[in-house]
SEBA-915847 format. One record per atom (N, C-alpha, C, O): residue number from 1; atom name; z, y, x. Coordinates in nm, 2 decimals, m for minus. Atoms other than C-alpha are relative to their C-alpha. Layout:
! SEBA-915847
(NUM,"CA",(Z,Y,X))
...
//
This chain:
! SEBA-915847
(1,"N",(0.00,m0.12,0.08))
(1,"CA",(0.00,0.00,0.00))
(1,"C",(0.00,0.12,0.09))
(1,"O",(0.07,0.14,0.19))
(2,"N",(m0.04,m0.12,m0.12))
(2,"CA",(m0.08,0.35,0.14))
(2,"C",(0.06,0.07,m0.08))
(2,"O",(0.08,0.06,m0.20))
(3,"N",(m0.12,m0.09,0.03))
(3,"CA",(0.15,0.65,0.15))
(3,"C",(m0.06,0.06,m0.13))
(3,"O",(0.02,0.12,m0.21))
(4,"N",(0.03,m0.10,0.11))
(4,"CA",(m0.10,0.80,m0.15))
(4,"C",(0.04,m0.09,m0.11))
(4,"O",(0.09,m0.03,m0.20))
(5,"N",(m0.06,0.07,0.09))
(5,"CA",(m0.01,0.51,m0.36))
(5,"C",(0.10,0.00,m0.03))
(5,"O",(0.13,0.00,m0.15))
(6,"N",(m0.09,m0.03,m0.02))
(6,"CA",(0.28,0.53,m0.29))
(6,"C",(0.09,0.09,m0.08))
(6,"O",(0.18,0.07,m0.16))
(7,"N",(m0.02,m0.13,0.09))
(7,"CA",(0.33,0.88,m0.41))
(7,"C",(m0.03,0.02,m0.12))
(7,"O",(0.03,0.07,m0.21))
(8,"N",(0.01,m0.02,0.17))
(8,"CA",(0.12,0.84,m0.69))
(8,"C",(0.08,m0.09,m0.09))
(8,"O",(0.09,m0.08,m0.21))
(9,"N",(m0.10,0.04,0.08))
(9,"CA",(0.37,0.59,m0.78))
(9,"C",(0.15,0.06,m0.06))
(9,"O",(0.23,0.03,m0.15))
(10,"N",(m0.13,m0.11,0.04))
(10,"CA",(0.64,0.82,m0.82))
(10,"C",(m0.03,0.13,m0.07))
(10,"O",(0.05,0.21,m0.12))
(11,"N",(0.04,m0.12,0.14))
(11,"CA",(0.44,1.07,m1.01))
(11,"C",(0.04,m0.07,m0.09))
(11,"O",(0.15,m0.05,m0.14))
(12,"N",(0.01,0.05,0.09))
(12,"CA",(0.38,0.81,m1.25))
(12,"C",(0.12,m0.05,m0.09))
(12,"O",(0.13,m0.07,m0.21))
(13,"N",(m0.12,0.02,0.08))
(13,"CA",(0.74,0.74,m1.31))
(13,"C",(0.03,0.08,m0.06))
(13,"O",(0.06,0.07,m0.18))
(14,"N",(m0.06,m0.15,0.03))
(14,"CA",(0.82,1.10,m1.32))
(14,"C",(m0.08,0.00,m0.13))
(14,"O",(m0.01,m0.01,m0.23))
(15,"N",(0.02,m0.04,0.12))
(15,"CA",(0.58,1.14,m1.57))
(15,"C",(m0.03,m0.10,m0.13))
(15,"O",(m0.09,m0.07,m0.24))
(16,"N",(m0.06,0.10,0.11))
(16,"CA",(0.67,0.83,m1.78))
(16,"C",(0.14,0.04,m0.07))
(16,"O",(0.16,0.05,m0.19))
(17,"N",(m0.12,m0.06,0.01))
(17,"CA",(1.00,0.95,m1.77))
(17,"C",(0.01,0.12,m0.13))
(17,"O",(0.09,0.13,m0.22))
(18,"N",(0.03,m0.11,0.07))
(18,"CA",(0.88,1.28,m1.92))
(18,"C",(m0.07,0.01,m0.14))
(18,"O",(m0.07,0.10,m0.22))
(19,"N",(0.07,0.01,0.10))
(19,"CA",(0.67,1.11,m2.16))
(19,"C",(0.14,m0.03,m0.10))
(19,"O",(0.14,0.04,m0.20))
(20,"N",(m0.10,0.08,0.10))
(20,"CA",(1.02,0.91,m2.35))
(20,"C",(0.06,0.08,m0.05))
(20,"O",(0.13,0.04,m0.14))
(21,"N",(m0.09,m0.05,0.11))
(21,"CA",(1.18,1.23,m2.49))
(21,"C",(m0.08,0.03,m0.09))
(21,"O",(m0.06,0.00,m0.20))
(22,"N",(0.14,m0.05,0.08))
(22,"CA",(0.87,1.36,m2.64))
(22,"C",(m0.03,m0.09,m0.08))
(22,"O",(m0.05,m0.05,m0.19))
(23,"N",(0.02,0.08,0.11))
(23,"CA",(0.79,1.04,m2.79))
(23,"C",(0.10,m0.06,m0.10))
(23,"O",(0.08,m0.12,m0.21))
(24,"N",(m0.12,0.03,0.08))
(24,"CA",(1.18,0.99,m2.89))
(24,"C",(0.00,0.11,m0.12))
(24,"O",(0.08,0.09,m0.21))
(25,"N",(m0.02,m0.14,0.06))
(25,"CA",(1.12,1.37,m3.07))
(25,"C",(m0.09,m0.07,m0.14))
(25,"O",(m0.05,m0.10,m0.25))
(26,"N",(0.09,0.01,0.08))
(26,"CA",(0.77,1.29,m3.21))
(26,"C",(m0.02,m0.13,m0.06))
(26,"O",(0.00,m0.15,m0.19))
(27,"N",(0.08,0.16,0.01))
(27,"CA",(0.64,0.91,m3.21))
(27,"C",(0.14,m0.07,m0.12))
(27,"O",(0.13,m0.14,m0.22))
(28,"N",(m0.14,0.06,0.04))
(28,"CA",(1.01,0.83,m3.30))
(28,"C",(0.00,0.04,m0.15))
(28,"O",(0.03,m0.05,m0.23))
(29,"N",(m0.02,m0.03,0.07))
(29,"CA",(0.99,1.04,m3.60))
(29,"C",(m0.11,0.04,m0.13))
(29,"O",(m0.11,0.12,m0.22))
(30,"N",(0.09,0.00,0.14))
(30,"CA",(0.67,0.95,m3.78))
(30,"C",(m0.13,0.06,0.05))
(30,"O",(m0.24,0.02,0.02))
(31,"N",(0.09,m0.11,m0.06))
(31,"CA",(0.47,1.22,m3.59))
(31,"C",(m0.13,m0.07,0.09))
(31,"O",(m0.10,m0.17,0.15))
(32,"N",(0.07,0.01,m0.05))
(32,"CA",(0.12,1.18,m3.43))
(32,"C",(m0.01,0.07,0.11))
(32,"O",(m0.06,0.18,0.09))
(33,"N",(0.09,m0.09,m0.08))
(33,"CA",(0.08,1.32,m3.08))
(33,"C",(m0.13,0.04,0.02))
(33,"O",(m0.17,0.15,0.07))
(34,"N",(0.17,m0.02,m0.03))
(34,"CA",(m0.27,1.29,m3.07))
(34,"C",(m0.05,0.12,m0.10))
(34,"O",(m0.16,0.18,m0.08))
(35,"N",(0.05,m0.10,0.05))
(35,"CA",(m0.26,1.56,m3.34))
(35,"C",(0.07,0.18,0.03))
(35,"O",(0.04,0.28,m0.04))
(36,"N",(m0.04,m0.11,m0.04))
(36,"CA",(m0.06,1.83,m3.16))
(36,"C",(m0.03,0.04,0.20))
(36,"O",(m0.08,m0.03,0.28))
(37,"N",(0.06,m0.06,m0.11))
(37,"CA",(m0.11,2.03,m2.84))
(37,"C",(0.12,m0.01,0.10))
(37,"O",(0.24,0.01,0.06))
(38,"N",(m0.09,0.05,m0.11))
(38,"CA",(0.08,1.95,m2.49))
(38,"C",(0.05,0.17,0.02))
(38,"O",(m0.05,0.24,0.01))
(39,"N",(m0.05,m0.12,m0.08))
(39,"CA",(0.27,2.30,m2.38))
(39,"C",(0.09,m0.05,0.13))
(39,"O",(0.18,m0.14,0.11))
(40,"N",(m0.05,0.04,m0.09))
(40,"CA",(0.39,2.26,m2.04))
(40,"C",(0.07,0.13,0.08))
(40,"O",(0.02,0.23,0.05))
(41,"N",(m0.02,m0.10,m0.02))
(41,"CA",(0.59,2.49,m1.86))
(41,"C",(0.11,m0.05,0.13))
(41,"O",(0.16,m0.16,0.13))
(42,"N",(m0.10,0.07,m0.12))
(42,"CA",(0.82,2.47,m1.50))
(42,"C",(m0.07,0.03,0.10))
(42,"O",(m0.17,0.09,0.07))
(43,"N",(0.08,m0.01,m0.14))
(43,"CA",(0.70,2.49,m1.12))
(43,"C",(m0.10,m0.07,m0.01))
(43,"O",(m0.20,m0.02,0.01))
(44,"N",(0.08,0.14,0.00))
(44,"CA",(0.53,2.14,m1.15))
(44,"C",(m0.02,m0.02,m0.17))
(44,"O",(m0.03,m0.14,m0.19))
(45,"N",(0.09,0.03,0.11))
(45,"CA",(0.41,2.15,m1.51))
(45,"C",(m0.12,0.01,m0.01))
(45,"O",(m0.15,m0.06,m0.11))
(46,"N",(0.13,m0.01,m0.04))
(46,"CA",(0.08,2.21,m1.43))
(46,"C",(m0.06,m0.14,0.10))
(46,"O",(m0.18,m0.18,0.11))
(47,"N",(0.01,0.15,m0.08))
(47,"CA",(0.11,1.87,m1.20))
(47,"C",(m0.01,m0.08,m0.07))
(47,"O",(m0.09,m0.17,m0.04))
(48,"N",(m0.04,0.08,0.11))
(48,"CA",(0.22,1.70,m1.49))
(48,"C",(m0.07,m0.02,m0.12))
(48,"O",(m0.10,m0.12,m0.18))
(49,"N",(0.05,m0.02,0.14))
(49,"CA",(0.07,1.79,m1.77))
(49,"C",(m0.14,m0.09,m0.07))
(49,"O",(m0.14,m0.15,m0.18))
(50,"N",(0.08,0.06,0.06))
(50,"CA",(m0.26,1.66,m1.81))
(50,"C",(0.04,m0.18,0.01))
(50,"O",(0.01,m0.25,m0.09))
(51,"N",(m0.04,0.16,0.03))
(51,"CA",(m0.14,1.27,m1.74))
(51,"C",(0.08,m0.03,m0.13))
(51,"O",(0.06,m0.12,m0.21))
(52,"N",(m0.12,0.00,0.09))
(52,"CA",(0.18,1.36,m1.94))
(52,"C",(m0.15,0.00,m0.16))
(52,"O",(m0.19,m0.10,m0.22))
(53,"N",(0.12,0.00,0.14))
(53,"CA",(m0.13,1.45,m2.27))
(53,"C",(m0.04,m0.09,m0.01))
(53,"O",(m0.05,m0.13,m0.13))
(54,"N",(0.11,0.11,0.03))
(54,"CA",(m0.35,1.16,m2.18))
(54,"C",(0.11,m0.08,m0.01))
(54,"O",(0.11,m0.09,m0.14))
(55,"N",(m0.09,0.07,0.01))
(55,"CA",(m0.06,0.94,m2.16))
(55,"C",(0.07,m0.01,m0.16))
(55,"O",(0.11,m0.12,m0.20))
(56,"N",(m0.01,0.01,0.10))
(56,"CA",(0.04,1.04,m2.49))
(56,"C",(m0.06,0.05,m0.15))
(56,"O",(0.00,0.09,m0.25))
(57,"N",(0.09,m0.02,0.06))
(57,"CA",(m0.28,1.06,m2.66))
(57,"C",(m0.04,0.14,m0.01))
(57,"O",(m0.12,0.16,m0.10))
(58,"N",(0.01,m0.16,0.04))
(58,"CA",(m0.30,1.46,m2.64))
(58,"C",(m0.13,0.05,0.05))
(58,"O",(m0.12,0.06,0.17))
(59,"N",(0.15,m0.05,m0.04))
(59,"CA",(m0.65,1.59,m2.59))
(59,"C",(0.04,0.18,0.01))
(59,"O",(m0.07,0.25,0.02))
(60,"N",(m0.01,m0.18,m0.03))
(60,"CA",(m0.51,2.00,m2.54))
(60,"C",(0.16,m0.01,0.11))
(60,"O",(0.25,m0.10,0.12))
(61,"N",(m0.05,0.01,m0.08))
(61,"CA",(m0.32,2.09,m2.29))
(61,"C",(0.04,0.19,m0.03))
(61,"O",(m0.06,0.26,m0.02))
(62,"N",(m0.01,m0.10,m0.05))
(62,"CA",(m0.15,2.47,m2.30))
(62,"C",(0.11,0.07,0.06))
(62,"O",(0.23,0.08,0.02))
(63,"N",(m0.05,m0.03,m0.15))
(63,"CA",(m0.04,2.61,m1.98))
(63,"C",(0.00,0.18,m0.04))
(63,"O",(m0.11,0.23,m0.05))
(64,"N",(m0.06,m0.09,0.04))
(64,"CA",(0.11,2.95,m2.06))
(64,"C",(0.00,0.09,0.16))
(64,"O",(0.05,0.03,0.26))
(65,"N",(0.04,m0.04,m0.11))
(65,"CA",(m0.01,3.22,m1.77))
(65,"C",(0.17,m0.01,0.08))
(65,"O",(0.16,m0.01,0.21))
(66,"N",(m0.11,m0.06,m0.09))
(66,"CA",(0.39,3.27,m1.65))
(66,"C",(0.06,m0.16,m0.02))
(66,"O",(0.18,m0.19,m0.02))
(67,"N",(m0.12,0.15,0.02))
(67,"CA",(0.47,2.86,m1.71))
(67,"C",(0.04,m0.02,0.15))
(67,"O",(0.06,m0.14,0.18))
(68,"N",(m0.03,0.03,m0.15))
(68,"CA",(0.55,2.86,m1.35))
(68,"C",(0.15,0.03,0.02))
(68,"O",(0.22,m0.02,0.10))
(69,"N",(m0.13,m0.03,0.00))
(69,"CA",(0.88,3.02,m1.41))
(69,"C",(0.09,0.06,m0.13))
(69,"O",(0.18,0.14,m0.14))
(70,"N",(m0.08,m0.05,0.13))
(70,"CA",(0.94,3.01,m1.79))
(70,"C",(0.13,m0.10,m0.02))
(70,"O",(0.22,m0.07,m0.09))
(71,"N",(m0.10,0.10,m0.02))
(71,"CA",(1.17,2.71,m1.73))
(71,"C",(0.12,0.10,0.10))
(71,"O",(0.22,0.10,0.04))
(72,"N",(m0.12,m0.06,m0.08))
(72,"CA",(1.41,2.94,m1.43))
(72,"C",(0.01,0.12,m0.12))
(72,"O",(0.12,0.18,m0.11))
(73,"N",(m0.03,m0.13,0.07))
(73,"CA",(1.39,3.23,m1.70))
(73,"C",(0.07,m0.04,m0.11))
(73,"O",(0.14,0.04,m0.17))
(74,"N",(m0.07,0.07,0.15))
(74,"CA",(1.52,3.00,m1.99))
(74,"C",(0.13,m0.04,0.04))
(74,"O",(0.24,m0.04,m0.02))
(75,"N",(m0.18,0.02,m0.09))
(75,"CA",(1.78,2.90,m1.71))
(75,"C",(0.09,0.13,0.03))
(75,"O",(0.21,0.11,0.04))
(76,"N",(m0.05,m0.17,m0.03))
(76,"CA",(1.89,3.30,m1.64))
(76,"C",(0.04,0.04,m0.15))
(76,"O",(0.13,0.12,m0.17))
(77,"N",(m0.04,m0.07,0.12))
(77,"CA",(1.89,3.35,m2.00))
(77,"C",(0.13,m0.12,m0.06))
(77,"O",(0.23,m0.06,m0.09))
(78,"N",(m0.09,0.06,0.03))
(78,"CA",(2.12,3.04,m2.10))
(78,"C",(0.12,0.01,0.03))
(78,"O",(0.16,0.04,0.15))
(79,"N",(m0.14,m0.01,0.02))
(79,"CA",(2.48,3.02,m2.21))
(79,"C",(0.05,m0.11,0.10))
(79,"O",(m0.02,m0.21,0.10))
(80,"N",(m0.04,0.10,m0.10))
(80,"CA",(2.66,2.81,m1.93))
(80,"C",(0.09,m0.06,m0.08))
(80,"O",(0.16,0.01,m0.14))
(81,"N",(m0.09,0.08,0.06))
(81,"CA",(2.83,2.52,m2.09))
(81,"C",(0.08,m0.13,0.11))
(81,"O",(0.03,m0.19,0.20))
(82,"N",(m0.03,0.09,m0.07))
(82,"CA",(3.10,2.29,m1.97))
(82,"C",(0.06,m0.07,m0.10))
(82,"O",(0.13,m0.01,m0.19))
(83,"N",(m0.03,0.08,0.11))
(83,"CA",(3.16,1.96,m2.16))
(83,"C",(0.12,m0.10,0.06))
(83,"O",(0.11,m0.13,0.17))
(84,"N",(m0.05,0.08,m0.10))
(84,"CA",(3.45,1.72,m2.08))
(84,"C",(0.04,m0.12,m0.12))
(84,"O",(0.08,m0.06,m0.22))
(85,"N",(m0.08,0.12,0.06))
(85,"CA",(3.58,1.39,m2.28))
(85,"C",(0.06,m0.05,0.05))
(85,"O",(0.09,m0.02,0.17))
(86,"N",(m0.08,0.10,m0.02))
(86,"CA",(3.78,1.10,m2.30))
(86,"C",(0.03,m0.13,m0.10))
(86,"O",(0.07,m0.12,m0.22))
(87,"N",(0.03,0.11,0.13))
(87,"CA",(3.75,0.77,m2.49))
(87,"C",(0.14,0.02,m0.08))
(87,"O",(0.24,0.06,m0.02))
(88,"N",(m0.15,0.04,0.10))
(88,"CA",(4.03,0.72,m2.79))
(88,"C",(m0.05,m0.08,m0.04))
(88,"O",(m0.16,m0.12,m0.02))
(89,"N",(0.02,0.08,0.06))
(89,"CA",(4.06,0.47,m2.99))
(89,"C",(0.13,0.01,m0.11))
(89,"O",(0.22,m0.07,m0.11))
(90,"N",(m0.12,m0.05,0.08))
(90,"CA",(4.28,0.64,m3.25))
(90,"C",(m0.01,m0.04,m0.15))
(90,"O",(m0.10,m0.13,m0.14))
(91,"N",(0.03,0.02,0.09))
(91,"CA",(4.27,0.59,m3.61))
(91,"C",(0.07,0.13,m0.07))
(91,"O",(0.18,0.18,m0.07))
(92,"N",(m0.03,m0.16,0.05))
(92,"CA",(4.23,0.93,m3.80))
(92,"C",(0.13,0.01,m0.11))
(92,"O",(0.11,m0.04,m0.22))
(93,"N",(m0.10,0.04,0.10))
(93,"CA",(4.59,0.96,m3.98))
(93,"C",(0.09,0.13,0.01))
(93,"O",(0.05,0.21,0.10))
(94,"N",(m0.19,m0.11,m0.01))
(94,"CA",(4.94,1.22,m4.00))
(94,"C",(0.02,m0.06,0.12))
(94,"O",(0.03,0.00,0.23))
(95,"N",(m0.09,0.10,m0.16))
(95,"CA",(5.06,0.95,m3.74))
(95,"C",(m0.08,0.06,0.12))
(95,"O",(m0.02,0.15,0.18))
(96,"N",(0.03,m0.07,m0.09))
(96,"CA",(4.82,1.05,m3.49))
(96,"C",(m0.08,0.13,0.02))
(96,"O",(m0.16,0.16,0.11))
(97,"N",(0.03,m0.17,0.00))
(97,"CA",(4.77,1.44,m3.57))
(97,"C",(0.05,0.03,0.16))
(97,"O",(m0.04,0.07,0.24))
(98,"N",(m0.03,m0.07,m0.11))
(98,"CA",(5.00,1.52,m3.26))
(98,"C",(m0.07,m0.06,0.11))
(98,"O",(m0.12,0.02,0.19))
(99,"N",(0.08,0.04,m0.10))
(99,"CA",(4.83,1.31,m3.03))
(99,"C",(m0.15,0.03,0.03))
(99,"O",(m0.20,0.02,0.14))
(100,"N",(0.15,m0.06,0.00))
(100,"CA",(4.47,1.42,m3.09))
(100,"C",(0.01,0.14,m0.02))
(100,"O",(m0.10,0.20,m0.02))
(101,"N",(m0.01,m0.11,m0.04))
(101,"CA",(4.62,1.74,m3.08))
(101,"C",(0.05,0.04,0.13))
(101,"O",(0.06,0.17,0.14))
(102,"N",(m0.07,0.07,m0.12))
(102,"CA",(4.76,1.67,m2.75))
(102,"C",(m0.12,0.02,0.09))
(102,"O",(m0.13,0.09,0.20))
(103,"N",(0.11,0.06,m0.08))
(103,"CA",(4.43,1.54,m2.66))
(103,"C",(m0.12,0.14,0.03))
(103,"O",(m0.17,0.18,0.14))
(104,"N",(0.07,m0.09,0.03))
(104,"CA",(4.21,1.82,m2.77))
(104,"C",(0.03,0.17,0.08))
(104,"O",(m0.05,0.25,0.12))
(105,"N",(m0.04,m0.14,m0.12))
(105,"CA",(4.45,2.13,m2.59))
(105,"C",(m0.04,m0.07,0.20))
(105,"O",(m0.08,0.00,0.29))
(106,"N",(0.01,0.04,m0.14))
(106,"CA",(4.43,1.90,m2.26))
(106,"C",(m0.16,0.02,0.02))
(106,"O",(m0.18,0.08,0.13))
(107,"N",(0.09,m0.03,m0.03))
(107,"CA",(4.06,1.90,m2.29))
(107,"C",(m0.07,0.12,m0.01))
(107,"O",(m0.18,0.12,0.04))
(108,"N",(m0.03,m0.14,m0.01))
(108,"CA",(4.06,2.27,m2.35))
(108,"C",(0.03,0.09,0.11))
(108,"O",(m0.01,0.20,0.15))
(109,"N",(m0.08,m0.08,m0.17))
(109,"CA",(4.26,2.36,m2.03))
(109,"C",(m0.08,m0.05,0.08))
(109,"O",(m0.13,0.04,0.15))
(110,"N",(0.07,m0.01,m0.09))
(110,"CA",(4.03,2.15,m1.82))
(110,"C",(m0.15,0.06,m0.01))
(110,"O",(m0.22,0.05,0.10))
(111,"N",(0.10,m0.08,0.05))
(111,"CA",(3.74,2.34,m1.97))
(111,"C",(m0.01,0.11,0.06))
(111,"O",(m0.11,0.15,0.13))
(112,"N",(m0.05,m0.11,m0.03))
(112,"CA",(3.90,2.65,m1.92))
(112,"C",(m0.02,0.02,0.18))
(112,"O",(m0.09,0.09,0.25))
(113,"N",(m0.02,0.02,m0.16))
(113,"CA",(3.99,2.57,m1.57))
(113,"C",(m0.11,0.01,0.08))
(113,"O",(m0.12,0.07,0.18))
(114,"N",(0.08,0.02,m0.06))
(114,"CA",(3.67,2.44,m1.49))
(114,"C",(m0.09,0.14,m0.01))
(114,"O",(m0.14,0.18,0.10))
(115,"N",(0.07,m0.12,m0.06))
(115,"CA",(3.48,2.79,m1.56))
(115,"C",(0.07,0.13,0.03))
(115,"O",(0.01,0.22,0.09))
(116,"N",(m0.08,m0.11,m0.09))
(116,"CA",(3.75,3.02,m1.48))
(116,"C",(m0.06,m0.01,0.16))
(116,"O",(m0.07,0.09,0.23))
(117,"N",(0.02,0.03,m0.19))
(117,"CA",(3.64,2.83,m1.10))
(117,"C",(m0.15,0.01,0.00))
(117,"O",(m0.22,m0.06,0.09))
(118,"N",(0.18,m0.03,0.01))
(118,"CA",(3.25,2.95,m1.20))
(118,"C",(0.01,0.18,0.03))
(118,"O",(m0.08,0.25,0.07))
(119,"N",(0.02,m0.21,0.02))
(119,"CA",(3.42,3.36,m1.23))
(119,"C",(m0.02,0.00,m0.13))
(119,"O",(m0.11,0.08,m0.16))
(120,"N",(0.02,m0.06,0.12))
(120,"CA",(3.43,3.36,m1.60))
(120,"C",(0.16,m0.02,m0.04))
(120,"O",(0.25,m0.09,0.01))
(121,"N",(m0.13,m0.11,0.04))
(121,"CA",(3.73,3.57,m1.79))
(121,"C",(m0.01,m0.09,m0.14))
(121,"O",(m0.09,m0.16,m0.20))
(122,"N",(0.01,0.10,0.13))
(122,"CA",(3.89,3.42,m2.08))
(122,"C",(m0.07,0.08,m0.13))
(122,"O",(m0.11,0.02,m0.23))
(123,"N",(0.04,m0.11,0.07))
(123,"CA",(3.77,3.72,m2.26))
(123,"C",(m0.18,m0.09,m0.08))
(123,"O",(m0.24,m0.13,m0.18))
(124,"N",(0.18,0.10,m0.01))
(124,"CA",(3.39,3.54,m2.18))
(124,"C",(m0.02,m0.13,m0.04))
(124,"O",(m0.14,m0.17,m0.03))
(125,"N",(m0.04,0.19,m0.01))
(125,"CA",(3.50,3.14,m2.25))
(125,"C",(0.04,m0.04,m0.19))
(125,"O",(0.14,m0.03,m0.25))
(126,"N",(m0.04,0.05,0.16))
(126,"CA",(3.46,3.02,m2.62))
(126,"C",(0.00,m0.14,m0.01))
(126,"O",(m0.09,m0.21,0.03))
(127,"N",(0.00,0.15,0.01))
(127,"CA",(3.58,2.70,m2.70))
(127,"C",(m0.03,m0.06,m0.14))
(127,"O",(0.01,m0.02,m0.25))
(128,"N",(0.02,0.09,0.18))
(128,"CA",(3.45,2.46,m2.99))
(128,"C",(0.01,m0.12,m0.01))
(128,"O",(0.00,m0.18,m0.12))
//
C-alpha cells in the first residue's frame, strides 16, 4: 500500500464518519438526501464535501464564499458550556428528595468551579 492510499484511507473514514450524523438527522428520519443540497462549511469543508454529497446521494454541493471560517465564527460566537454527571440509581420519591438534592448542588459547585477556572464571574455562569 502506498503513502496515498494510505491517506486516502483516512479521508474516507473522516468522511464516513461525517456522513453518520447527517444520515442519523435525515435518512434516520424518513428524509431523502438525494433531494436536498450539501452545505459545507469549516477549513476542510471544501476537502470533504463533494465525497461527503456523493456518498450520500447529494448531487449539489453549497460552499458558502466565507465557509472557511464560518465554523471558528460560530465558535467565537458560542455560549461556553460545562456539563458534569453521575450515575444514580434512585427511585423518584419524598425518601430520596434530599439526596438528589445533595446530588444536584454538588454537581452545581463543580460546574461553578470548573468555569470560575476559565475567568467567568458568577454574575456570567447560569446554571440549569
Amino acid at each position: 500500500m502506498t503513502k496515498e492510499e494510505v491517506a486516502m484511507g483516512y479521508i474516507a473514514v473522516a468522511n464516513e464518519a461525517m456522513c453518520r450524523p447527517i444520515r442519523a438527522l435525515t435518512q434516520g428520519k424518513g428524509y431523502d438526501t438525494s433531494r436536498h443540497a450539501l452545505a459545507c462549511f469549516g477549513g476542510a469543508g471544501g476537502q470533504h464535501a463533494c465525497a461527503i454529497a456523493r456518498a450520500l446521494g447529494m448531487s449539489t454541493v453549497i460552499v458558502h464564499k466565507y465557509a472557511g471560517i464560518l465554523s471558528a465564527f460560530g465558535m467565537a460566537l458560542a455560549d461556553v458550556v460545562h456539563e458534569e454527571q453521575v450515575p444514580a440509581a434512585l427511585k423518584f420519591s419524598e425518601e430520596s428528595q434530599a439526596e438528589i438534592s445533595k446530588t444536584v448542588k454538588d454537581l452545581e459547585d463543580k460546574c461553578r468551579i470548573k468555569l470560575k477556572s476559565q475567568g467567568f464571574t458568577d454574575s456570567q455562569i447560569k446554571l440549569e
